[in-house]
C-alpha positions as YAML, in Angstrom:
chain: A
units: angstrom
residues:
- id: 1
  name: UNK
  ca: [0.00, 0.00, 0.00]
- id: 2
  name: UNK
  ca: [1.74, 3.42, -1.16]
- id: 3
  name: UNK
  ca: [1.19, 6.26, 1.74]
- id: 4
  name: UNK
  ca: [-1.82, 8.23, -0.18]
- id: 5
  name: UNK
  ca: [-4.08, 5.22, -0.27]
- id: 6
  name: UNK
  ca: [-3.30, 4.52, 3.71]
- id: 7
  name: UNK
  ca: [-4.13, 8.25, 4.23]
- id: 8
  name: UNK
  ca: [-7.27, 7.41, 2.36]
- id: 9
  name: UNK
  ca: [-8.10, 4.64, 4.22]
- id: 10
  name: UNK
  ca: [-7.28, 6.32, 7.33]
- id: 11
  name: UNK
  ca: [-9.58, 9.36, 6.70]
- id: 12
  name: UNK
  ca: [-12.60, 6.43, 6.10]
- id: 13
  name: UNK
  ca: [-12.27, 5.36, 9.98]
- id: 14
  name: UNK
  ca: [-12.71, 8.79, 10.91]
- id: 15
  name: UNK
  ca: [-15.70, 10.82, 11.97]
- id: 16
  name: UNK
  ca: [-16.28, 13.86, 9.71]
- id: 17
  name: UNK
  ca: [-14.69, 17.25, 10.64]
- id: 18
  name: UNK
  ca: [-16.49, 19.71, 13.52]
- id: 19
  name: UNK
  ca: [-16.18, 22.86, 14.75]
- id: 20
  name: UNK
  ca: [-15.75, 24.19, 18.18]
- id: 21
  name: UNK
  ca: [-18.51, 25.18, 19.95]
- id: 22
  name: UNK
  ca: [-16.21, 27.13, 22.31]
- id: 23
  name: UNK
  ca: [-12.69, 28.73, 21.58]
- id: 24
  name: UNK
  ca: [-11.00, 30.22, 24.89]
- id: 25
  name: UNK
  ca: [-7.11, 31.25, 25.87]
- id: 26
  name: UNK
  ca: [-7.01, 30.90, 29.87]
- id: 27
  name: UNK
  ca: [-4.29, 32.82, 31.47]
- id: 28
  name: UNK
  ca: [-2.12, 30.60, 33.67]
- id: 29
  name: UNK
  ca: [-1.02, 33.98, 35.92]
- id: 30
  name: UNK
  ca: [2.87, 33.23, 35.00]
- id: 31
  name: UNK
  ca: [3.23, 34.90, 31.88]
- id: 32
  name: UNK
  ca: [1.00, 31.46, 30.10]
- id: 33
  name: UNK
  ca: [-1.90, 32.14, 27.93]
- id: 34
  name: UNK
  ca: [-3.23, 28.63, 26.88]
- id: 35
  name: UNK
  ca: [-5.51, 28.20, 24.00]
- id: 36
  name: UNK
  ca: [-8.37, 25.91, 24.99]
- id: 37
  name: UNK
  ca: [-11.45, 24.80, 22.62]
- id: 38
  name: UNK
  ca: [-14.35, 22.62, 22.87]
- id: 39
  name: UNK
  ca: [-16.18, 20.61, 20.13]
- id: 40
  name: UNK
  ca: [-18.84, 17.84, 20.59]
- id: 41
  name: UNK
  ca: [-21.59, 17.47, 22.46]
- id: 42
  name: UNK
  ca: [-21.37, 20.16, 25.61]
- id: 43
  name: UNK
  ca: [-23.02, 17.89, 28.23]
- id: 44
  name: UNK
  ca: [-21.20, 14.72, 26.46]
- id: 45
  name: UNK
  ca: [-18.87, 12.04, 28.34]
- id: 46
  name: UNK
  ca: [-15.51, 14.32, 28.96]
- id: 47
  name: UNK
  ca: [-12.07, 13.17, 26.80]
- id: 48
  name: UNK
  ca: [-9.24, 15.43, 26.91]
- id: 49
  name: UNK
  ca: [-6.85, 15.25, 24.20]
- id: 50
  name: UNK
  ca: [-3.11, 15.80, 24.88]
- id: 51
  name: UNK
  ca: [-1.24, 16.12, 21.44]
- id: 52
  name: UNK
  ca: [2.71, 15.55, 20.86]
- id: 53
  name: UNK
  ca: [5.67, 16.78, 20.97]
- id: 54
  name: UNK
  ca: [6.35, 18.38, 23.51]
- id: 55
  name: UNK
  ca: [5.56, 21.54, 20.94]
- id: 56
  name: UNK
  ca: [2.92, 19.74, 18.12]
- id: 57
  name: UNK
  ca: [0.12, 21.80, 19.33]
- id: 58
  name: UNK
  ca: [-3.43, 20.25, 17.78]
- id: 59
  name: UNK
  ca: [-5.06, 20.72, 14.78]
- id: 60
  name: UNK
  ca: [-8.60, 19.78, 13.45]
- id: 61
  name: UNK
  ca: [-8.09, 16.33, 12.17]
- id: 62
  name: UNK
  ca: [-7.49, 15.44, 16.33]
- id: 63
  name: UNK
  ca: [-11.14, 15.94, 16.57]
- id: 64
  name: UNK
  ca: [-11.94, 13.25, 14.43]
- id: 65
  name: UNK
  ca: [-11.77, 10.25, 16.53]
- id: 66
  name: UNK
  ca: [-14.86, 10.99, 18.55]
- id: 67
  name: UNK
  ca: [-18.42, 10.36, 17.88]
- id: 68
  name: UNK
  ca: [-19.40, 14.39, 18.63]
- id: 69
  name: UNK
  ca: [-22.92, 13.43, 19.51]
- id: 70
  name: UNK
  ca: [-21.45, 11.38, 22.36]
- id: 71
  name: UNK
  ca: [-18.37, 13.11, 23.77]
- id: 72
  name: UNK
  ca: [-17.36, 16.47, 24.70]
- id: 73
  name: UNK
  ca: [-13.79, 16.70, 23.57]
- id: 74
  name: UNK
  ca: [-11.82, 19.72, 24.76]
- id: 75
  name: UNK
  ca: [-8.58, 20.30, 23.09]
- id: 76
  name: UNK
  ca: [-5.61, 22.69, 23.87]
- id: 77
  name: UNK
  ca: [-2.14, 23.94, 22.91]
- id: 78
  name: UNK
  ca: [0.51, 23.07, 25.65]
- id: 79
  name: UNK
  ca: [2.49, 26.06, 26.49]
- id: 80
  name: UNK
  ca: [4.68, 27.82, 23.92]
- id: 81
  name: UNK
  ca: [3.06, 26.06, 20.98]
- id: 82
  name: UNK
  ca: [0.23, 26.20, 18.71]
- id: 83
  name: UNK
  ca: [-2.31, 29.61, 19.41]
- id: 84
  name: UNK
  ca: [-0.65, 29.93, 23.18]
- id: 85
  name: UNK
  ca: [1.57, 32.28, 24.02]
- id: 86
  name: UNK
  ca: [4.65, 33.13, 25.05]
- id: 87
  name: UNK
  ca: [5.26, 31.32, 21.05]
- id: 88
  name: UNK
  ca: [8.34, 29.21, 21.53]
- id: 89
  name: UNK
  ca: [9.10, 30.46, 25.21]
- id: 90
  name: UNK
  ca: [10.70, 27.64, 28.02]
- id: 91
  name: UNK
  ca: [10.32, 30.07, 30.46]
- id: 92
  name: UNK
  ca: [8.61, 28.54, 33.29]
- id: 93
  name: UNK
  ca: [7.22, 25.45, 31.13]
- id: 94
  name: UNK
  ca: [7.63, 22.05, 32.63]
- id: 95
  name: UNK
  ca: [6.08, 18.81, 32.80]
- id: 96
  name: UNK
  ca: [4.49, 19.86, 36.13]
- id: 97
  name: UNK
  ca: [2.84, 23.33, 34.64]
- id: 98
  name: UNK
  ca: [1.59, 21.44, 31.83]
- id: 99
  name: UNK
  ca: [-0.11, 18.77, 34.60]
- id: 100
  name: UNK
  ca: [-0.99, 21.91, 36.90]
- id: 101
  name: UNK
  ca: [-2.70, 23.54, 33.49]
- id: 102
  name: UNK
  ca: [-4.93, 20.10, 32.99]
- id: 103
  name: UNK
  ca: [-5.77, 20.61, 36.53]
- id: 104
  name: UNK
  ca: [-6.94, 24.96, 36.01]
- id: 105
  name: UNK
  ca: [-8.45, 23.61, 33.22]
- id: 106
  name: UNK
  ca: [-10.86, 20.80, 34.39]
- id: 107
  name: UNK
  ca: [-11.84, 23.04, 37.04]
- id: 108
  name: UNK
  ca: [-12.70, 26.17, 35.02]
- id: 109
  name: UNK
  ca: [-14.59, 23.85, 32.63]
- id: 110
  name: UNK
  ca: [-16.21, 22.08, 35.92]
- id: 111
  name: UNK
  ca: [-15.84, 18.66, 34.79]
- id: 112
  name: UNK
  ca: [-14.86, 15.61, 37.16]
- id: 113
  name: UNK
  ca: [-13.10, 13.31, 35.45]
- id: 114
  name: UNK
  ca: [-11.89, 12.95, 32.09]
- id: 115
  name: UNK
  ca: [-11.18, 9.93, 29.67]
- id: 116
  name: UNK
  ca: [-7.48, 10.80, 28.71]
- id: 117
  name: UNK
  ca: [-6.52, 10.52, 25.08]
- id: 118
  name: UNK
  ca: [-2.90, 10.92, 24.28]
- id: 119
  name: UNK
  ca: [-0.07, 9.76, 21.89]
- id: 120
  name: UNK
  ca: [3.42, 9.78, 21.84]
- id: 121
  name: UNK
  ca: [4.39, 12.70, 24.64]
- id: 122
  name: UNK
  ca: [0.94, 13.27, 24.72]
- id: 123
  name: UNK
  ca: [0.83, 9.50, 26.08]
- id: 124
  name: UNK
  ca: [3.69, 10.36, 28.50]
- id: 125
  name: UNK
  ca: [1.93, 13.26, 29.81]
- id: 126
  name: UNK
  ca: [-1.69, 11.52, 30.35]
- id: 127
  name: UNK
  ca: [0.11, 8.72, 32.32]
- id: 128
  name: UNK
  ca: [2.27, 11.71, 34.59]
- id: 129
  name: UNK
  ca: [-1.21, 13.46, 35.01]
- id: 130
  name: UNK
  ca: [-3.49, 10.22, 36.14]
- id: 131
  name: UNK
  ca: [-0.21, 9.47, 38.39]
- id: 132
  name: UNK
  ca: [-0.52, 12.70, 39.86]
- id: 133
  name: UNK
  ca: [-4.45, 13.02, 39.79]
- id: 134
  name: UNK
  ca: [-6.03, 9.01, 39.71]
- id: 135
  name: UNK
  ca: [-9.41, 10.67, 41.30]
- id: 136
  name: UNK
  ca: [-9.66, 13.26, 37.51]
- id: 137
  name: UNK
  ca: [-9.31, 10.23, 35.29]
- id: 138
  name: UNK
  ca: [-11.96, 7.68, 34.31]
- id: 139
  name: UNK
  ca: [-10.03, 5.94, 31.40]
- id: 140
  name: UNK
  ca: [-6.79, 6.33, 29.34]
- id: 141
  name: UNK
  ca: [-6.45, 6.11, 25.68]
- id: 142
  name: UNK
  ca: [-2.78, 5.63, 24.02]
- id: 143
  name: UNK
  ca: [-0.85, 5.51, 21.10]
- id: 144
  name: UNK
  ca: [2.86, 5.11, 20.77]
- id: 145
  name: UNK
  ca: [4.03, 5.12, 24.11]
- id: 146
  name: UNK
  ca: [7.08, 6.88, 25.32]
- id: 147
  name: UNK
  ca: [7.83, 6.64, 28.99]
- id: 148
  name: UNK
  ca: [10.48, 9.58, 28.59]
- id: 149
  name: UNK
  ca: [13.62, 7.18, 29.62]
- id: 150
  name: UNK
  ca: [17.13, 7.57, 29.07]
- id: 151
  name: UNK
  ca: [16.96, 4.28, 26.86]
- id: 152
  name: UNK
  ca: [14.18, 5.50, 24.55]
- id: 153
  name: UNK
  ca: [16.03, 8.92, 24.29]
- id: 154
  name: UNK
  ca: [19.14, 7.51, 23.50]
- id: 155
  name: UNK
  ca: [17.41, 4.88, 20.85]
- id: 156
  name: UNK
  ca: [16.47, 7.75, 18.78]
- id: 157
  name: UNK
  ca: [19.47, 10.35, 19.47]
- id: 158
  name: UNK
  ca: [22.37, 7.76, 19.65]
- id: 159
  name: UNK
  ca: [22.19, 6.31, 16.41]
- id: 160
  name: UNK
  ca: [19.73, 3.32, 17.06]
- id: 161
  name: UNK
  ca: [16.70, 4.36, 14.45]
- id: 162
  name: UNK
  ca: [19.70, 6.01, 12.77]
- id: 163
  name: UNK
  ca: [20.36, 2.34, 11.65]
- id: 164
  name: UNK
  ca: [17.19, 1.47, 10.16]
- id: 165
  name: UNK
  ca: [17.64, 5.12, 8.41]
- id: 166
  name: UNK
  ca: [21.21, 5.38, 7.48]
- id: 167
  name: UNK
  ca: [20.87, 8.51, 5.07]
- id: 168
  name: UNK
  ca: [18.39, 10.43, 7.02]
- id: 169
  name: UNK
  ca: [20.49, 10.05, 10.14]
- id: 170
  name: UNK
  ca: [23.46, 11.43, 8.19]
- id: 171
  name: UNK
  ca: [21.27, 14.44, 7.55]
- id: 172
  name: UNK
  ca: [20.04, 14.58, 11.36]
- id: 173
  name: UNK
  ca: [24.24, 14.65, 11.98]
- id: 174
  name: UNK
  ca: [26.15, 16.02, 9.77]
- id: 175
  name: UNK
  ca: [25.51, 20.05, 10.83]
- id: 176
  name: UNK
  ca: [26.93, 18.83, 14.08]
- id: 177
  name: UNK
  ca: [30.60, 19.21, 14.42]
- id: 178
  name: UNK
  ca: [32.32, 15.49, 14.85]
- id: 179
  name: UNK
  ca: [33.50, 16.61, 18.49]
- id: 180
  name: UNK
  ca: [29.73, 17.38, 19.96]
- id: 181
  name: UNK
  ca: [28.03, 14.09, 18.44]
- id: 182
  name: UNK
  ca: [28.45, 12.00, 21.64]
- id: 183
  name: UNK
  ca: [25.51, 13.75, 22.84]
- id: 184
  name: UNK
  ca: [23.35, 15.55, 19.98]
- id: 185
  name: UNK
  ca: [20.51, 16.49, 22.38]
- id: 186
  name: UNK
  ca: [22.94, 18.69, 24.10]
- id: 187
  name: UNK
  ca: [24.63, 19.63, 20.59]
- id: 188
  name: UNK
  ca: [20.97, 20.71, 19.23]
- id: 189
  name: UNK
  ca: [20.60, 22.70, 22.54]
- id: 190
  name: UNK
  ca: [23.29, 24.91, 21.93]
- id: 191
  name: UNK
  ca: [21.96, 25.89, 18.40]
- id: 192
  name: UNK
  ca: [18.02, 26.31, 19.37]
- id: 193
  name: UNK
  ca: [19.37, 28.34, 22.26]
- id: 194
  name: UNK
  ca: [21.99, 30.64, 20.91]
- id: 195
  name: UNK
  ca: [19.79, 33.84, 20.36]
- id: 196
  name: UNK
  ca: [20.55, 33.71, 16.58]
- id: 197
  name: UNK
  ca: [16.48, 33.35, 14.93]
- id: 198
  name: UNK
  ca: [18.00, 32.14, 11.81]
- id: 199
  name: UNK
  ca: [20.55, 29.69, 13.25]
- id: 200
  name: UNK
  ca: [17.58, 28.38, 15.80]
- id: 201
  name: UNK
  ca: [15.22, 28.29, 13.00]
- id: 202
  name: UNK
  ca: [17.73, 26.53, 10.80]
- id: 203
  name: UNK
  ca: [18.80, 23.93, 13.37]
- id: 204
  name: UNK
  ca: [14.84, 23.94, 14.88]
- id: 205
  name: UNK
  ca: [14.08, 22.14, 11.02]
- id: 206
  name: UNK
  ca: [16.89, 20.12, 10.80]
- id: 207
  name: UNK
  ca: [15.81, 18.48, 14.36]
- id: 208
  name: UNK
  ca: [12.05, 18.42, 13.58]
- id: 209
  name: UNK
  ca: [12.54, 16.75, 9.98]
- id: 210
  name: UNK
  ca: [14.28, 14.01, 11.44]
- id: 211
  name: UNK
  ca: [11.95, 13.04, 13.92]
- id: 212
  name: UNK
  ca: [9.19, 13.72, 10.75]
- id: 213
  name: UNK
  ca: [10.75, 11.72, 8.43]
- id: 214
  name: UNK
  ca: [10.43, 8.22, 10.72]
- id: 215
  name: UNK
  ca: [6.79, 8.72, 12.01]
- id: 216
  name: UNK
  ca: [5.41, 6.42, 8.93]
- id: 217
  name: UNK
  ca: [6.21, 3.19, 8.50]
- id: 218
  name: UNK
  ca: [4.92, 3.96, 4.68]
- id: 219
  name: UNK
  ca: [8.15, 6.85, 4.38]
- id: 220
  name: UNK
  ca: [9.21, 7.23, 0.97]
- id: 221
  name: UNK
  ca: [12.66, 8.95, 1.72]
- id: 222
  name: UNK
  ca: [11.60, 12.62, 0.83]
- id: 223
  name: UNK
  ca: [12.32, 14.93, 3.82]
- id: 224
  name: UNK
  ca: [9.44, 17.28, 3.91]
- id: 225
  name: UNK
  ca: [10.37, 21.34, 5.25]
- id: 226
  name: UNK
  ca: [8.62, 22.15, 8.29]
- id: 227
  name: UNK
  ca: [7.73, 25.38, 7.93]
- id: 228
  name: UNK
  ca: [10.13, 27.71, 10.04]
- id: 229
  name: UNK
  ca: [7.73, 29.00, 12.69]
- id: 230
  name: UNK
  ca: [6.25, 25.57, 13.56]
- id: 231
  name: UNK
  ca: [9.88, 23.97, 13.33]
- id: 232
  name: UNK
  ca: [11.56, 26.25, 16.13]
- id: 233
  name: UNK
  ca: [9.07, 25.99, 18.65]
- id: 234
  name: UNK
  ca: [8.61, 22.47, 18.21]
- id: 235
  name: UNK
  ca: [12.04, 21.62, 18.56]
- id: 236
  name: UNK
  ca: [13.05, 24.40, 21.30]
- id: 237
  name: UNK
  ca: [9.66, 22.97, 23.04]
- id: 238
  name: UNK
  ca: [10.51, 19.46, 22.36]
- id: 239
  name: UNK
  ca: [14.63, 19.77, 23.24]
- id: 240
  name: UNK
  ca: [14.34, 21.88, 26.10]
- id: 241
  name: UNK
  ca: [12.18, 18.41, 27.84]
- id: 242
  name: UNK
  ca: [14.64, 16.07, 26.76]
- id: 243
  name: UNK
  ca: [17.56, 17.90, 27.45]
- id: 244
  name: UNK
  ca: [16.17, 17.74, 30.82]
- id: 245
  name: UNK
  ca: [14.97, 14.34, 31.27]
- id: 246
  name: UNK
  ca: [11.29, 15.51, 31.63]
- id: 247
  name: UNK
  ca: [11.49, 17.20, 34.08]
- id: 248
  name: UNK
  ca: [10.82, 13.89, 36.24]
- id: 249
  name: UNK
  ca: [12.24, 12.12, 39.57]
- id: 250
  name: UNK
  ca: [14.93, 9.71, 37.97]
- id: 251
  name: UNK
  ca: [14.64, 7.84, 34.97]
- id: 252
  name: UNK
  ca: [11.99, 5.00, 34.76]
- id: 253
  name: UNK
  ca: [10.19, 7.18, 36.77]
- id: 254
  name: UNK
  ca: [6.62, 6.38, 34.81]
- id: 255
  name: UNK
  ca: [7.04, 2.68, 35.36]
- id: 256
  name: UNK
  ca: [7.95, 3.38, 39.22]
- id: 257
  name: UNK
  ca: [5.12, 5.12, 39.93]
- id: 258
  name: UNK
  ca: [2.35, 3.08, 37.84]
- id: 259
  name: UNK
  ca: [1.05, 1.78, 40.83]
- id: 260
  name: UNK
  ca: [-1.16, 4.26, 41.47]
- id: 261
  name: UNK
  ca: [-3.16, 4.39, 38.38]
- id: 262
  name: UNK
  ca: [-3.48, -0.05, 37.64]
- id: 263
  name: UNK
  ca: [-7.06, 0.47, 38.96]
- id: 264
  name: UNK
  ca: [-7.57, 2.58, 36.06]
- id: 265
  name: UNK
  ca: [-9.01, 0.90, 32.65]
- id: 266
  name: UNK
  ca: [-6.47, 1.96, 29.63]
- id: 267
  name: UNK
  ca: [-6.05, 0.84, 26.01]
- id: 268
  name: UNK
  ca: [-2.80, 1.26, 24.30]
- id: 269
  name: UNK
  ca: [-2.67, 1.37, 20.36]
- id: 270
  name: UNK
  ca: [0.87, 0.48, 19.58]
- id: 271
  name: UNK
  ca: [2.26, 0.56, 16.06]
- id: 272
  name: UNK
  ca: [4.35, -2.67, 16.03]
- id: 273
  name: UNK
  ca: [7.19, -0.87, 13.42]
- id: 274
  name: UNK
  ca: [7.02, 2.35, 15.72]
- id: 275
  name: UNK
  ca: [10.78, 3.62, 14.93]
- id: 276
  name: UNK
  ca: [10.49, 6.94, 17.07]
- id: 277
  name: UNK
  ca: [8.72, 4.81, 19.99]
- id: 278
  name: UNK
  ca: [9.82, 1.47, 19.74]
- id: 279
  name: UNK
  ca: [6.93, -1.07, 21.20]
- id: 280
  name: UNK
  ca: [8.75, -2.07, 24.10]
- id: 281
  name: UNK
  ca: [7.71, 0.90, 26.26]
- id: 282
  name: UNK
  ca: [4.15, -0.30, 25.54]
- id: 283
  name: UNK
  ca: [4.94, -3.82, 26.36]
- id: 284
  name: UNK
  ca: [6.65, -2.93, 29.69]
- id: 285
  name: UNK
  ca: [3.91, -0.32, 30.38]
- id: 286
  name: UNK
  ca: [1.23, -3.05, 30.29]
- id: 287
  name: UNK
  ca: [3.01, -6.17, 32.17]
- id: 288
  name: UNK
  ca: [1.22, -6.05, 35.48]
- id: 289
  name: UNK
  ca: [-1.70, -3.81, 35.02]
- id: 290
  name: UNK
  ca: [-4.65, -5.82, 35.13]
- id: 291
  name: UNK
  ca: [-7.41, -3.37, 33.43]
- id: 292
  name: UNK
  ca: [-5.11, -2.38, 30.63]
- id: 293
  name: UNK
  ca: [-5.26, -3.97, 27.44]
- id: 294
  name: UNK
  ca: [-2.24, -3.70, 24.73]
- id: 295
  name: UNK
  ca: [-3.28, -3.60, 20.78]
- id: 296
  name: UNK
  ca: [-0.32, -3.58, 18.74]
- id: 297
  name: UNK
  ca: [-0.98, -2.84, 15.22]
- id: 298
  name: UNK
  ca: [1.04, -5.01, 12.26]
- id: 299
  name: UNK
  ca: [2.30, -2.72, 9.74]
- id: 300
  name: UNK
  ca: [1.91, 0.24, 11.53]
- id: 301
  name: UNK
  ca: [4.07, 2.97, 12.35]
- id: 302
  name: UNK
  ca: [4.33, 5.90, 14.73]
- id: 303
  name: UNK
  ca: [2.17, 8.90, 13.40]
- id: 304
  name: UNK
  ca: [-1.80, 8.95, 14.46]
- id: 305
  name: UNK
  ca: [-2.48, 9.21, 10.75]
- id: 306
  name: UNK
  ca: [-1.38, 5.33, 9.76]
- id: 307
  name: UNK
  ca: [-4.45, 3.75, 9.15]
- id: 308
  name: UNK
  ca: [-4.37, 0.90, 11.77]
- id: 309
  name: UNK
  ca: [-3.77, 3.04, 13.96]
- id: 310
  name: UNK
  ca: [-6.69, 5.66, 13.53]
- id: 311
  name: UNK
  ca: [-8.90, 2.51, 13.17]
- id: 312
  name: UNK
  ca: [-7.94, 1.05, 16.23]
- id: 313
  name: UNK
  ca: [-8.17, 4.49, 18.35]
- id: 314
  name: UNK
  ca: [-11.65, 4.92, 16.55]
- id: 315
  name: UNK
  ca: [-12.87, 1.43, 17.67]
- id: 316
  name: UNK
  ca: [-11.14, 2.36, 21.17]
- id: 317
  name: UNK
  ca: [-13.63, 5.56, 21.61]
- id: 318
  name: UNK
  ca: [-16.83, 4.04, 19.99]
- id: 319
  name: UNK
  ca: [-16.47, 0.81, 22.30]
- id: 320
  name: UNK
  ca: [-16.55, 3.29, 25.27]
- id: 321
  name: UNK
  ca: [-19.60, 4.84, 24.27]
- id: 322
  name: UNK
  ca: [-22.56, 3.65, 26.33]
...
């Protein structure tokens, strides 16, 4: 199957587009303005949807997922990306103001509890939230796991996707002088940091076409240009976490703490040729949680787009319906 006739396929499992029904930017009091919107039914079953990155920000097509004339699905741009502003600012933005924003958020919109829906760090940040706030979450959706470890981190800025993709990693690398390459997250950090636009734009597409390139397992080897804008903030956004390990308590931290949310019920959609988040995160995530069921998709890939995997997430939601 080439990629445009999986998109098409994809796009069939979907529900057709919607609009909001309410567009808001809530000011977090710390220089923050998060852009919020609902679309759905308003007195529907809650789902909050946490996108990638950190830095993806959403777009429409997340909407699609979700029967509207069952769930209330509220949406919103994690700080420094998307319509929120500071654009492209670290300044006070953490793991634990992105869970504290959740938290403003559910209570201005006065719901209870949520069903979770995230993928990829939007996964890692829906498991660090029902960790932090079991009693706010009914059920947790996710797709392409990433546990923010040392291990995956290194698999995918060490060289191990790098040998799967031998000429795109060369790309990823070569701007990089040969001294700095023992630790290209660092490297990167130096260049999306140095208070140059154009060098941070530069280096800010360089970082976010490699990770672009890989998220299809139906990749044709054309690097698309993300467009400059989008590209720095996503990869300032999305180095400034890993450079600091998430901003979590040691690595594995995730898998330490799972404990407190195994009552919870949780599907994970895995893409089984996931070269960004390899399926062993999901594996490890779901050993020993009794309510949590694992669905890894064959010929499947990392991006929410692959068709298996945007029939498998629709299934997910429409099996929860009551």
């Amino acid at each position: 199957m080439d990629q445009r006739s999986g998109q098409k396929r994809a796009v069939e499992f979907l529900y057709p587009p919607i609009d909001p029904f309410d567009q808001r930017v809530m000011d977090m009091g710390d220089g923050h303005r998060v852009y919020v919107e609902q679309c759905g039914r308003p007195d529907g079953i809650p789902v909050l949807v946490l996108h990638g990155g950190p830095g993806g920000g959403c777009s429409p097509a997340m909407r699609r997922y979700f029967d509207p004339s069952v769930y209330r699905i509220v949406l919103f741009d994690q700080r420094g990306c998307g319509r929120s502003q500071p654009h492209a600012s670290v300044e006070n933005n953490t793991t634990w103001h992105l869970v504290n924003d959740i938290e403003v958020l559910r209570q201005k919109l006065g719901i209870d509890r949520f069903i979770v829906f995230g993928g990829s760090w939007g996964a890692t940040l829906a498991l660090i939230y029902a960790i932090s706030h079991p009693d706010h979450v009914s059920q947790l959706v996710l797709r392409g796991v990433f546990l923010m470890t040392k291990a995956e981190l290194d698999w995918f800025y060490g060289g191990g996707a790098g040998a799967f993709y031998p000429d795109l990693w060369a790309r990823f690398v070569s701007p990089i002088p040969e001294d700095e390459r023992h630790d290209l997250i660092r490297a990167y950090h130096r260049r999306l940091f140095s208070g140059n636009l154009m060098e941070e734009t530069r280096f800010g597409r360089v970082w976010a076409n490699w990770e672009n390139a890989l998220a299809s397992v139906h990749h044709d080897g054309q690097l698309g240009e993300s467009p400059g804008d989008y590209a720095r903030a996503f990869s300032r956004l999305e180095n400034h976490y890993f450079q600091n390990a998430g901003f979590l308590q040691g690595d594995g931290w995730i898998l330490r703490e799972k404990h407190r949310i195994r009552h919870l019920p949780a599907t994970i959609v895995q893409g089984r040729f996931d070269m960004i988040c390899p399926p062993i995160s999901a594996h490890k995530l779901a050993q020993d949680w009794p309510k949590c069921n694992l669905r890894m998709v064959p010929l499947a890939g990392h991006a929410l787009s692959e068709p298996g995997i945007s029939e498998a997430l629709v299934r997910t939601m429409d099996a929860l319906r009551p």
